[in-house]
Structures are given as C-alpha cells and as structure tokens.
N, CA, C and O of each residue as an XYZ file, in Angstrom:
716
protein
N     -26.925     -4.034     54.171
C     -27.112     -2.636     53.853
C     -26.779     -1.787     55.084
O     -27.020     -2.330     56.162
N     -26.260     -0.532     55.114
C     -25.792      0.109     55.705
C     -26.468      0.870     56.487
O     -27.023      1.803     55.907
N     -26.715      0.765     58.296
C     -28.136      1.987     58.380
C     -27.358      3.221     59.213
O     -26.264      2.970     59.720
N     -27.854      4.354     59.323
C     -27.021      5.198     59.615
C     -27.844      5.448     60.999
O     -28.996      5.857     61.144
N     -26.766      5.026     62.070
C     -27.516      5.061     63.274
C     -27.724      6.425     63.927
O     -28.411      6.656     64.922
N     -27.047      7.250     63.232
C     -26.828      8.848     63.570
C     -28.610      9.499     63.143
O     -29.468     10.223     63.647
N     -28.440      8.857     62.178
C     -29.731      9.582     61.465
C     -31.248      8.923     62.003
O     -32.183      9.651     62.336
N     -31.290      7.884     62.016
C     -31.861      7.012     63.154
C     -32.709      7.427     64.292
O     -33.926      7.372     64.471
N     -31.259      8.064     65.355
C     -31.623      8.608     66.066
C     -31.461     10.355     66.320
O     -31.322     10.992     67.364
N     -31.563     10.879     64.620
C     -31.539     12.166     64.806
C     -30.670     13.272     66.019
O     -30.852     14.243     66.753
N     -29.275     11.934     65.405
C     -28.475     12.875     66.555
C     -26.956     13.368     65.468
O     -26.646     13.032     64.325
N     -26.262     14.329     66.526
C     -24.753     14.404     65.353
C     -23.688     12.827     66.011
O     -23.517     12.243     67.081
N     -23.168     12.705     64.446
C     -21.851     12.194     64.644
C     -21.063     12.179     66.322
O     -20.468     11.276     66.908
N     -21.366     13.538     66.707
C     -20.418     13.880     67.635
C     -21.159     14.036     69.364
O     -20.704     14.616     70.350
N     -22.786     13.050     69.138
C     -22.968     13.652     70.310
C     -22.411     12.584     71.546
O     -21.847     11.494     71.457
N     -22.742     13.231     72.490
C     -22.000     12.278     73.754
C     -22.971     11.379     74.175
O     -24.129     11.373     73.758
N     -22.268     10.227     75.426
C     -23.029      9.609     75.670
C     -24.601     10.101     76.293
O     -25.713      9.699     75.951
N     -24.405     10.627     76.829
C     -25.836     11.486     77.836
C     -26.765     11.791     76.675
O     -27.789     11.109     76.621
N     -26.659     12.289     76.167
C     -27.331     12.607     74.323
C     -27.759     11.340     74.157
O     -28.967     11.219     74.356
N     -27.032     10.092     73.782
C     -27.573      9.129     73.490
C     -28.487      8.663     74.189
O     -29.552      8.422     73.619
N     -28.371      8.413     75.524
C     -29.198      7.924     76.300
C     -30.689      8.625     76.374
O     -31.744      8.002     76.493
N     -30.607      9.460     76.318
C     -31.717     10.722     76.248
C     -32.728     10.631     75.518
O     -33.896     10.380     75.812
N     -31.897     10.997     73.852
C     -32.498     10.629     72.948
C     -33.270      8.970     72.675
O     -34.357      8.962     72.097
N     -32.759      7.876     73.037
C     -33.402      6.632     73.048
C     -34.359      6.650     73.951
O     -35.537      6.656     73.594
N     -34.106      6.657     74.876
C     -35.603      6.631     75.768
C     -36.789      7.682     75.262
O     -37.986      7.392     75.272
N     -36.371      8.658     74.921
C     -37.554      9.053     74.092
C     -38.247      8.312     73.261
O     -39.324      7.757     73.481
N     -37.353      8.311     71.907
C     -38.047      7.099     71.013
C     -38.548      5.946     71.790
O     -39.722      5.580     71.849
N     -37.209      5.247     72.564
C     -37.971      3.980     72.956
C     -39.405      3.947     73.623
O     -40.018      2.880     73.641
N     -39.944      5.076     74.165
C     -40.908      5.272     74.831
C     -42.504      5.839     73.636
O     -43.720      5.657     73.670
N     -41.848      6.325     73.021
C     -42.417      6.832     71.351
C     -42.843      5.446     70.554
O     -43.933      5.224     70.028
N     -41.676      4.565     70.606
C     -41.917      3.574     69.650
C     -42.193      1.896     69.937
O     -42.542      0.956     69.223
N     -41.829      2.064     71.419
C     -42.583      0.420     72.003
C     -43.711      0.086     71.406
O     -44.643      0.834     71.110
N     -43.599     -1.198     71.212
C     -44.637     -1.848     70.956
C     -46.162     -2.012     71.858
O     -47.173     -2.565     71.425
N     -46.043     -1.545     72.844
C     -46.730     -1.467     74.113
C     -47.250      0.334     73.885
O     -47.923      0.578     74.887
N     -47.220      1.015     73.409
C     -47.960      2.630     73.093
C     -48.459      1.839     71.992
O     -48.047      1.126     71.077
N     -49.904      2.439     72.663
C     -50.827      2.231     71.852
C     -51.270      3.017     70.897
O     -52.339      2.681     70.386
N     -50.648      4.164     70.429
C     -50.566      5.262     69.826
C     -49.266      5.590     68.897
O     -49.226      6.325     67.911
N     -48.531      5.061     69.313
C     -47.462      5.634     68.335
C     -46.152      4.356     68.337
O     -44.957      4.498     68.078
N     -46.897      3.136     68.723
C     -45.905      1.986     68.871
C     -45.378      1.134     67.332
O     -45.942      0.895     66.264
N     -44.673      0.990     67.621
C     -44.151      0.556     65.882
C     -42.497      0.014     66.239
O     -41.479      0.694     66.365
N     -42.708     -1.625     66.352
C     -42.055     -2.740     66.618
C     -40.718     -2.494     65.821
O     -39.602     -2.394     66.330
N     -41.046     -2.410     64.415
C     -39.612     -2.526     63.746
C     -38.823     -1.414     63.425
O     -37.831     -1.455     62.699
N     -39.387     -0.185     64.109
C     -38.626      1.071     64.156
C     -38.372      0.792     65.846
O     -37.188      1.060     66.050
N     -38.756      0.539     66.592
C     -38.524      0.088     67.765
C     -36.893     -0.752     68.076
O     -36.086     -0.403     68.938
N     -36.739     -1.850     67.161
C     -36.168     -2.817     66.807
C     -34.526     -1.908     66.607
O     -33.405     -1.875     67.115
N     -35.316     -1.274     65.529
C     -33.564     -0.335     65.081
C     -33.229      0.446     65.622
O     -32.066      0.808     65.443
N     -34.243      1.278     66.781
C     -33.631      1.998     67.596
C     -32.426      1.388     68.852
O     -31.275      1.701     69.158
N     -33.654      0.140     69.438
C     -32.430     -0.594     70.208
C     -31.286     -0.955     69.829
O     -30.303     -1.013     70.568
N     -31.311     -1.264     68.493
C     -29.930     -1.951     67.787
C     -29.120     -0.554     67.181
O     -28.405     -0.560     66.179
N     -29.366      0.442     67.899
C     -28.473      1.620     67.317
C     -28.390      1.874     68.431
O     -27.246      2.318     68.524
N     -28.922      1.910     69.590
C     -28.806      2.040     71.032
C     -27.602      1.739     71.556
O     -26.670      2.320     72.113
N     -28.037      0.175     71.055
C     -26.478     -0.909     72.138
C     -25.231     -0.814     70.922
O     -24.145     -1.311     71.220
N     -25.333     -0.418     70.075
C     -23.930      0.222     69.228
C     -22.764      1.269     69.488
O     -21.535      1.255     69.553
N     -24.144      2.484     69.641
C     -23.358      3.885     69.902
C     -22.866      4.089     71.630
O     -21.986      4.834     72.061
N     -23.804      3.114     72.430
C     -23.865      3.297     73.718
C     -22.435      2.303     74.046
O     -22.224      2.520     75.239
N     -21.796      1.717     73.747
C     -20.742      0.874     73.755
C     -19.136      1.653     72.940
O     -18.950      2.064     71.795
N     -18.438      1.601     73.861
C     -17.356      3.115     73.136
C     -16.529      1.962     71.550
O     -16.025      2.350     70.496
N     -16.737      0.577     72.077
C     -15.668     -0.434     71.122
C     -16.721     -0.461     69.899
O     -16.410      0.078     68.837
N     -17.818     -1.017     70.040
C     -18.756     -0.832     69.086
C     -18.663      0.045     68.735
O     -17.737     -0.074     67.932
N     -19.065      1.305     68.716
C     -18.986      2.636     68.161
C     -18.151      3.046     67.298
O     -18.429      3.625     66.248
N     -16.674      2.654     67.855
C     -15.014      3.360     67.200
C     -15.409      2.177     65.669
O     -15.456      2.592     64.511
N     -15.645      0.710     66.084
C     -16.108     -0.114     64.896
C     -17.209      0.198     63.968
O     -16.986      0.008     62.772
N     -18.209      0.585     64.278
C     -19.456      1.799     63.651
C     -18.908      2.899     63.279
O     -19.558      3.446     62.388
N     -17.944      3.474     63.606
C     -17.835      4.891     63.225
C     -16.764      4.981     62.114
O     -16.848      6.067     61.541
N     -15.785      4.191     61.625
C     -14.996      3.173     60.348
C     -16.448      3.468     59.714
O     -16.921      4.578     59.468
N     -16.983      2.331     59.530
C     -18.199      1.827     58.327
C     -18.580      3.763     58.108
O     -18.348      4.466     57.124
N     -19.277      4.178     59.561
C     -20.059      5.215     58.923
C     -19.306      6.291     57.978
O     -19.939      6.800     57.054
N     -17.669      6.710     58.257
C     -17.127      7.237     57.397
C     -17.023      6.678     56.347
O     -17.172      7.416     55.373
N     -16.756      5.300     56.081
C     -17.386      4.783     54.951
C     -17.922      5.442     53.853
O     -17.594      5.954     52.783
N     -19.218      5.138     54.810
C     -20.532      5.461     54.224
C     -20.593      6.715     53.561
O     -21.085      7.011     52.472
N     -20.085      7.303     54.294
C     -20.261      9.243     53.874
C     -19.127      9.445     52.890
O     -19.176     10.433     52.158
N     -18.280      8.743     52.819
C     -16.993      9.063     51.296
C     -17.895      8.478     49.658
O     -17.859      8.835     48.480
N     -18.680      7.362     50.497
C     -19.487      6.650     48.875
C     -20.569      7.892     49.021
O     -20.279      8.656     48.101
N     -21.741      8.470     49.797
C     -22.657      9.102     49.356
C     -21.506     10.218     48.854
O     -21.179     10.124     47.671
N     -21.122     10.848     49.336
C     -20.081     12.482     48.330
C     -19.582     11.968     47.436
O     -19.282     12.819     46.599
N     -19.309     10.968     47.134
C     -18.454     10.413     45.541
C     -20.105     10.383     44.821
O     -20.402     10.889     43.738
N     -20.939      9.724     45.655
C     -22.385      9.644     44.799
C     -22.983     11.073     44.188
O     -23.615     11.107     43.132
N     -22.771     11.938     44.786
C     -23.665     13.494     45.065
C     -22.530     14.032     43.697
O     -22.958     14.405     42.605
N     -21.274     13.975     44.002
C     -20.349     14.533     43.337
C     -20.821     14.154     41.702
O     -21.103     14.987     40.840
N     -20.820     12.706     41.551
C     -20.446     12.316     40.372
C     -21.981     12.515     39.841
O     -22.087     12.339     38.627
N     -23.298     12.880     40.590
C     -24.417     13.296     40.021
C     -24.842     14.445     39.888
O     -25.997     14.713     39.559
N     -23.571     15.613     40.233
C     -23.819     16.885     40.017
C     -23.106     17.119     38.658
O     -23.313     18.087     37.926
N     -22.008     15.833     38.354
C     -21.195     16.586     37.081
C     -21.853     15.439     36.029
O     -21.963     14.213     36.064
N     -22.333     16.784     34.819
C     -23.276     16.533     33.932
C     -22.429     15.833     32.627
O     -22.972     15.061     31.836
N     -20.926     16.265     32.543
C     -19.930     15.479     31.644
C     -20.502     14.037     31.693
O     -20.888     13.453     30.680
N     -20.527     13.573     32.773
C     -20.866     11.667     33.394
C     -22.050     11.186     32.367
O     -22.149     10.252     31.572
N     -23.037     12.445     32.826
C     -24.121     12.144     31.965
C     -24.008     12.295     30.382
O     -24.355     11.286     29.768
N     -23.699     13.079     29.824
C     -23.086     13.546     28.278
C     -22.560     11.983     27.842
O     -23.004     11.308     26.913
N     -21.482     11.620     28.795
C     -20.207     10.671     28.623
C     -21.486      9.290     28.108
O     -21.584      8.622     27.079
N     -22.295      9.327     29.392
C     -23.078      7.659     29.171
C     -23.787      7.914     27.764
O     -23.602      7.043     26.914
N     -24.671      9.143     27.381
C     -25.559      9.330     26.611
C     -24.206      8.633     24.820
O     -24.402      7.758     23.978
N     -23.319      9.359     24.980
C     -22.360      8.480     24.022
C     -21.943      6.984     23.555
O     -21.781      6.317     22.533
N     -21.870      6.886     25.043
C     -21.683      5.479     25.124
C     -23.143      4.817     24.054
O     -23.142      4.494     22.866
N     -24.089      4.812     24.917
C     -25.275      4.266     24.852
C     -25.247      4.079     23.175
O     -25.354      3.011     22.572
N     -25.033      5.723     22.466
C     -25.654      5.605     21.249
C     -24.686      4.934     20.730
O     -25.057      4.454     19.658
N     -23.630      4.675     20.979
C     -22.283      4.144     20.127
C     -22.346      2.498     20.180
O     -21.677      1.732     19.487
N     -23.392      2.129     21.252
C     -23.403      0.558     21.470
C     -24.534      0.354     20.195
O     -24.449     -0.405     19.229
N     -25.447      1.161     20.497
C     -26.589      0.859     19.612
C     -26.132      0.975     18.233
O     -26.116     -0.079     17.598
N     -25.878      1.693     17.829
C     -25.042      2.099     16.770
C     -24.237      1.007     16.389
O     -24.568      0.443     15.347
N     -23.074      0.501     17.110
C     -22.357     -0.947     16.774
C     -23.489     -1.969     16.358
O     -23.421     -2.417     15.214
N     -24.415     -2.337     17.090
C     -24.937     -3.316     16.883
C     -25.948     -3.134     16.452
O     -26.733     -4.031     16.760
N     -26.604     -1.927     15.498
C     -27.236     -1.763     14.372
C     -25.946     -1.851     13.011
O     -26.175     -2.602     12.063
N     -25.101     -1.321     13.033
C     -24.223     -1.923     11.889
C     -23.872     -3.478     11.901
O     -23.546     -3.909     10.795
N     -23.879     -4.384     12.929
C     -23.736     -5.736     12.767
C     -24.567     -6.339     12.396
O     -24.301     -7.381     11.796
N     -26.061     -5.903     12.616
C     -27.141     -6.496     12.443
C     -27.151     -5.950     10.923
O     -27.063     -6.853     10.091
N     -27.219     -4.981     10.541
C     -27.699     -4.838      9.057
C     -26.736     -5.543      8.152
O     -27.220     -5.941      7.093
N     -25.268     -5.810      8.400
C     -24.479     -6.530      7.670
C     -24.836     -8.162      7.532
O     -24.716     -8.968      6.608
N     -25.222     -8.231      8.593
C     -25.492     -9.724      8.374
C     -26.618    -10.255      9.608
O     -26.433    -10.702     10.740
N     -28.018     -9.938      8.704
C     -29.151    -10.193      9.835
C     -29.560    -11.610     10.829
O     -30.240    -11.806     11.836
N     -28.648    -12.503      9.825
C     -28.639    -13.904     10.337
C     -27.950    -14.089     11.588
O     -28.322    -14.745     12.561
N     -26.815    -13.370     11.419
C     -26.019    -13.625     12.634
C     -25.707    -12.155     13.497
O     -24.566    -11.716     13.640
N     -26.590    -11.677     13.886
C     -26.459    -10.174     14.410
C     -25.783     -9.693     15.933
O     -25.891     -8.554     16.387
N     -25.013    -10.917     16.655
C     -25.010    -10.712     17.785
C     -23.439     -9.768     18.004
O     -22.793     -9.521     16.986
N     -22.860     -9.240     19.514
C     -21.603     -9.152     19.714
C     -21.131     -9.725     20.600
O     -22.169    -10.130     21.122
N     -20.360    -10.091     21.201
C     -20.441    -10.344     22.698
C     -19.777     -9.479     23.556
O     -19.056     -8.638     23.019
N     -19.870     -9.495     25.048
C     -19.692     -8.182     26.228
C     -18.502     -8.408     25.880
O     -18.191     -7.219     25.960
N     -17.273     -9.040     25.465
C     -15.864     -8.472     25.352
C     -15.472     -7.873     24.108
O     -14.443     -7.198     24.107
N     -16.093     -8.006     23.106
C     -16.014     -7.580     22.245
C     -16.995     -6.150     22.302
O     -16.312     -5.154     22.542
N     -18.037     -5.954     22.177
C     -18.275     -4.703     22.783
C     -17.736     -3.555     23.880
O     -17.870     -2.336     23.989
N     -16.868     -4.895     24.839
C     -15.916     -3.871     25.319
C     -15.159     -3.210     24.827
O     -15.286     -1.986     24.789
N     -14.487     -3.644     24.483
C     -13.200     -3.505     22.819
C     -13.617     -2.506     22.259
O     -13.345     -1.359     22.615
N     -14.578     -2.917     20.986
C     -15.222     -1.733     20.520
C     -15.842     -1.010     20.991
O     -16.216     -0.306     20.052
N     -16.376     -0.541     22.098
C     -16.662      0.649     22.534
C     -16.159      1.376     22.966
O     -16.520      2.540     22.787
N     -15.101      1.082     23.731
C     -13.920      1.641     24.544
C     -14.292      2.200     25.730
O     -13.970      3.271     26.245
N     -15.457      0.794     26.311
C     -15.629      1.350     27.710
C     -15.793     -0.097     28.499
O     -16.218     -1.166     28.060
N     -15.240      0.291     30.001
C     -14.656     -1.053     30.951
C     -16.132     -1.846     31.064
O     -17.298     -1.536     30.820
N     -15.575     -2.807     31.469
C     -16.354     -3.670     31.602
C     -17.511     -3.211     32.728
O     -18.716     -3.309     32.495
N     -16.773     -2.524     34.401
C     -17.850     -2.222     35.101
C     -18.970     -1.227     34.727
O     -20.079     -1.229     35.260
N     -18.603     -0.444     33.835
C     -19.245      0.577     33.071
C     -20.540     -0.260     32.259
O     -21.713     -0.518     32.527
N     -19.481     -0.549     30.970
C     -20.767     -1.429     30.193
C     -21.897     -2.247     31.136
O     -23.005     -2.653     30.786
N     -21.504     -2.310     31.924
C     -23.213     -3.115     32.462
C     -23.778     -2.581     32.907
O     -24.739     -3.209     33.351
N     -23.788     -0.978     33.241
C     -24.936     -0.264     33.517
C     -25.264     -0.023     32.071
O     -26.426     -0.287     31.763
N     -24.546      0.383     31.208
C     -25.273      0.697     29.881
C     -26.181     -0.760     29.020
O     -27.201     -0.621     28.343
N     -25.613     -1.815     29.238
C     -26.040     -3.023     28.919
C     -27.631     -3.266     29.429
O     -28.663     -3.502     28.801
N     -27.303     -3.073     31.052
C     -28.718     -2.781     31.535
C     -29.633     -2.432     30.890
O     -30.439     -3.149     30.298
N     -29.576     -0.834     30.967
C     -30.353      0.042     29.982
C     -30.694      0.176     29.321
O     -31.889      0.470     29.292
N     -29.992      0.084     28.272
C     -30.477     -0.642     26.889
C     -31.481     -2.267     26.904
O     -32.454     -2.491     26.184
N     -31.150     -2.788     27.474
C     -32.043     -4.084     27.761
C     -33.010     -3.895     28.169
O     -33.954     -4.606     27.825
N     -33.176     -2.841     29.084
C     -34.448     -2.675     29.841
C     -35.731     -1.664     29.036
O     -36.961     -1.694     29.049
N     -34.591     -0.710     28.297
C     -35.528      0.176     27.723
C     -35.786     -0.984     26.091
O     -36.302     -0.350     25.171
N     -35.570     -2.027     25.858
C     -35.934     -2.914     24.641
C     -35.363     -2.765     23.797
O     -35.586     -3.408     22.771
N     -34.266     -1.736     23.897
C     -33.618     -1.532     22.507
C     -32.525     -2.582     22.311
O     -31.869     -2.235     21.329
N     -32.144     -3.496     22.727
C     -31.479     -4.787     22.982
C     -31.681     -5.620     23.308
O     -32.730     -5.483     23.936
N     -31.320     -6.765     23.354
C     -31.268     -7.589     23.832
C     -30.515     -9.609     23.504
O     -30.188    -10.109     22.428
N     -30.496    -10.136     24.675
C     -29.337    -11.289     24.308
C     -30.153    -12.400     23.505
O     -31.241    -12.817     23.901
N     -29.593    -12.792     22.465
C     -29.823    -13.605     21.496
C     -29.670    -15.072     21.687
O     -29.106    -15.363     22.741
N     -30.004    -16.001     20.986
C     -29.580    -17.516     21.756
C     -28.273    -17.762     21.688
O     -27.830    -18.615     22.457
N     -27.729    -17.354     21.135
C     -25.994    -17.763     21.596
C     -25.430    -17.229     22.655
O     -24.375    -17.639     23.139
N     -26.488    -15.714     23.340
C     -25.900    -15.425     24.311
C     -25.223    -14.165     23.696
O     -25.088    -13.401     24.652
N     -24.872    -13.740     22.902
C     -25.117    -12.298     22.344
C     -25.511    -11.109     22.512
O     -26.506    -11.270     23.220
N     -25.424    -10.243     22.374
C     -26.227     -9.106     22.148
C     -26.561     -8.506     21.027
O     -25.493     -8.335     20.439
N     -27.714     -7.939     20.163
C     -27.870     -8.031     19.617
C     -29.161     -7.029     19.207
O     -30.235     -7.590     19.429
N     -29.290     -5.698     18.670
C     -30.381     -5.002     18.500
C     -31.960     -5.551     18.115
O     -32.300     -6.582     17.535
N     -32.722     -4.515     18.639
C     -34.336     -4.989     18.407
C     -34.737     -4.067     17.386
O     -33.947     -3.412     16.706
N     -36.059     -4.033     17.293
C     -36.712     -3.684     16.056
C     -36.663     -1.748     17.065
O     -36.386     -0.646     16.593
N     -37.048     -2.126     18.442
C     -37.198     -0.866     19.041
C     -35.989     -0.334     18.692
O     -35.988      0.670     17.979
N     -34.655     -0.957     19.166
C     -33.605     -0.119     19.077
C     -33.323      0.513     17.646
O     -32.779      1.609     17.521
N     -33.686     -0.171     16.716
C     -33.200      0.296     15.357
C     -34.063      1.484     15.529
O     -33.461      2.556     15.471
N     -35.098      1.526     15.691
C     -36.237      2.868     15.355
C     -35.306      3.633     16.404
O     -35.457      4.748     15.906
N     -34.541      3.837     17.378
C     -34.423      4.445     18.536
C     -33.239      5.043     17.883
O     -33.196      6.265     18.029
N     -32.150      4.471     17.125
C     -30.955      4.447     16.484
C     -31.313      5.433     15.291
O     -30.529      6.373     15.157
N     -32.147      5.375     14.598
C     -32.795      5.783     13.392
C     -33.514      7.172     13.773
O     -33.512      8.044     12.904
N     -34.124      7.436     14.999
C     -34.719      8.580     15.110
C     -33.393      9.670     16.152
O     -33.375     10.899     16.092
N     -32.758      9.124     16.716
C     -31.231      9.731     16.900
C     -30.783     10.369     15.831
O     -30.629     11.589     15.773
N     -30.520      9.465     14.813
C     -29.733     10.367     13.357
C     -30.474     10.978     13.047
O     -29.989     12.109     13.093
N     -31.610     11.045     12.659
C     -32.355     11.919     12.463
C     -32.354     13.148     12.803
O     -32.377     14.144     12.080
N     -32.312     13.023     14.433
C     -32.317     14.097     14.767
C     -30.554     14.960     14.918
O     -30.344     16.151     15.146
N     -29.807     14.145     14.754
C     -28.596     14.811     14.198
C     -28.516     15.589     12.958
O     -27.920     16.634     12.699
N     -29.261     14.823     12.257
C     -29.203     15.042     11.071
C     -29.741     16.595     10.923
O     -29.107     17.550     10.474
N     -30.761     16.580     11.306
C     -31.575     17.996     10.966
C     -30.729     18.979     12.053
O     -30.646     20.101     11.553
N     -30.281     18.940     12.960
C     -29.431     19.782     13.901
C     -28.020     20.602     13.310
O     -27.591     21.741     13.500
N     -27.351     19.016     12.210
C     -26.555     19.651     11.282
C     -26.994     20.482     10.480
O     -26.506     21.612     10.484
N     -28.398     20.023      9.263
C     -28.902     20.973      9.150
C     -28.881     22.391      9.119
O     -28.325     23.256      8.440
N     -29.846     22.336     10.293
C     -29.678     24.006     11.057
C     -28.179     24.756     11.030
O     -27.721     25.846     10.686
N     -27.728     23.571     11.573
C     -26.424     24.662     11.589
C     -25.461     24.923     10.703
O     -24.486     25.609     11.007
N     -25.646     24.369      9.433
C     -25.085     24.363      7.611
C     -25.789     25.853      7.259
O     -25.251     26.735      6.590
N     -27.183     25.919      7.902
C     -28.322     26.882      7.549
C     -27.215     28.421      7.839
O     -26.675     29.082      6.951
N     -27.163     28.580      8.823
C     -26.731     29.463     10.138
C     -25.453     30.210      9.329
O     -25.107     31.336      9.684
N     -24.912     29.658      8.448
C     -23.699     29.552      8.254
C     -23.490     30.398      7.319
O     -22.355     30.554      6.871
C-alpha cells in the first residue's frame, strides 16, 4: 500500500532538503519511543522510513514516480465520484442483473443459475465491472452462487426486484396521471 510521505510529514511535494530535516527532528523528537508523553513507536517507525527516502535525492526522484502515481489514481478516484452518470450507470446495471436472473429463475426454478460469462454477455457489462456489481448484490443477499457455481437469485432479491417494479410502476402511473 502506498504511504504518502509528503503527508506524513506534513510537508509540500516541493519542500527542500533543510525543510526535511527540520521537520523530522521535530516529529522524531515528538514521536520517539523514549517521550514519555507523546511517544508512539509505529508513527515513529514511518517517520524514519519517510526520512531516509525524501532525504536521499535517488530515492526520492524513485518516490516521487510512485507519488505522481498516486495522485493521477486519487483524481481519476475524486473525478469518477463526483460524476453521478457512474452512479445512475451501476444502479442499471444492478437492476438489469437482478432482473436477468429473476426471469431465469421463474422459467425454470430447478435450474435457476447464469454464469459470470454469460451474464457478461447479457448484460453488456465487462467483466472488471461486473464484479463490483456481483459483489453487491451478493453481499446485500439478493444473490447468490448456487452449487454448480452459478449465480442465481434469492428469495431477498426477488422481493428487491418486485418492489423496484413496483415502484416504477406507480411512477409511470403518476406520470400517465399528469398527462
């Protein structure tokens, strides 16, 4: 896992060496294990090991790769959790899986399963995708894998599937009403 030695030691990206040095002996003096007041070993631990990183110019230029890294995945993260389409997009997905595999199951309760490529298929979403939705659905009970290894709706999901239309239903409704 990735630690951000900048943040660590509550310094910028850009400060110089003298900064570094500065700043560590503070902490280090803050966070020895030896202060009997404010000592705390394994914040201690990561300070040194962010110490002898940034304080080293080869280490650093090699740290400072990863940390841009780091900062292109959190803004792709921030980005893709500010746009609410993503969210709309999964909420589709979700009901369209449940949905598949409430129509398989009611056609034939004996054998109710699909499997992840075939749900790929029919859903028309990638494989890295479907397994967060696969997740989810598994976790919230409305699914789950069958002995062949399947997937395959629960009693929850049908009620979950069932109170969805529902509530489509009456939304159309309203808006037949409106009209």
């Amino acid at each position: 896992m990735f630690i951000d030695y900048y943040e660590l030691l509550e310094i910028s990206p850009n400060a110089n060496s003298e900064t570094i040095e500065r700043i560590f002996r503070y902490f280090a003096m803050r966070y020895h294990p030896d202060n009997r007041d404010t000592g705390n070993e394994s914040r201690f631990s990561e300070i040194v090991e962010a110490h002898n990183t940034l304080k080293d110019p080869v280490k650093r230029a090699q740290y400072d790769i990863q940390y841009k890294d780091h900062l292109s995945l959190r803004r792709e993260l921030s980005e893709e959790a500010s746009n609410t389409k993503g969210l709309e997009r999964d909420i589709v997905i979700q009901a369209k899986l449940l949905s598949l595999l409430y129509v398989k199951r009611r056609q034939d309760v004996n054998n109710p399963g699909i499997g992840d490529e075939e749900l790929e298929r029919l859903s028309g979403c990638p494989r890295e995708h479907l397994e967060f939705h696969l997740w989810y659905l598994k976790a919230k009970g409305w699914i789950a894998r069958i002995e062949n290894g399947m997937f395959a709706i629960t009693v929850d999901g049908i009620d979950r599937a069932n109170s969805e239309h529902r509530r489509e239903t009456a939304a159309t409704r309203l808006l037949d009403h409106t009209k």
